[in-house]
N, C-alpha and C positions, 0 to 999 in steps of 0.2 A: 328809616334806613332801608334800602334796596337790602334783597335775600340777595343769594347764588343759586345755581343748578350745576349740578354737572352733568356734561355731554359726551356721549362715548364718541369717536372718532377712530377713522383709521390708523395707525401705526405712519404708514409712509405721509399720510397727509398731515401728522402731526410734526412730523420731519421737516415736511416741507414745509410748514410755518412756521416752524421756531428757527430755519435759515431766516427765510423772507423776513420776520418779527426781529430777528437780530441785527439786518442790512436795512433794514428801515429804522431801527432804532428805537423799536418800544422797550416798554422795561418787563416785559412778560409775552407770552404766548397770549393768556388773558387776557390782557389790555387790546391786545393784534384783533382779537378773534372778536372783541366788542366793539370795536371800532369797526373793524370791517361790517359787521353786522349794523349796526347802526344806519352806516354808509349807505345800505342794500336797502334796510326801510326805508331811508329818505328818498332812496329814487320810486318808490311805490308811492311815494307822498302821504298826506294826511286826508286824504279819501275815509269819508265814515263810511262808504257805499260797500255793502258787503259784496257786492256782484262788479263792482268795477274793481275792486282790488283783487277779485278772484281775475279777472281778465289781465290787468298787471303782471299776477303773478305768472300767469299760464303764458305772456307774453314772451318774460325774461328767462321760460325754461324751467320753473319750481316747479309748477304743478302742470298732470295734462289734462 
């Protein structure tokens, strides 16, 4: 069975996803915020390459 973590988060940004998570129709913020996350590794792909997913990421704006 999969753990949990929790994530601090800003106030307003929590705001603003549980609008968006409600008008899309998840059943939780949680659910919203794993899905999206999911969504965001899949576009980094399944790269074992430590140095090309650093480049990925520093592409999409995560890291500089």
């Amino acid at each position: 069975m999969f753990g949990t973590t929790k994530v601090k988060l800003d106030s307003a940004l929590v705001d603003k996803i549980k609008k968006y998570a409600e008008i899309a129709g998840y059943s939780s913020v949680e659910e919203f915020i794993t899905h999206a996350l999911e969504k965001e590794l899949a576009k980094i792909g399944d790269s074992e390459d430590e140095e090309e997913i650093r480049k990925r990421l520093k592409g999409l704006g995560y890291i500089s």
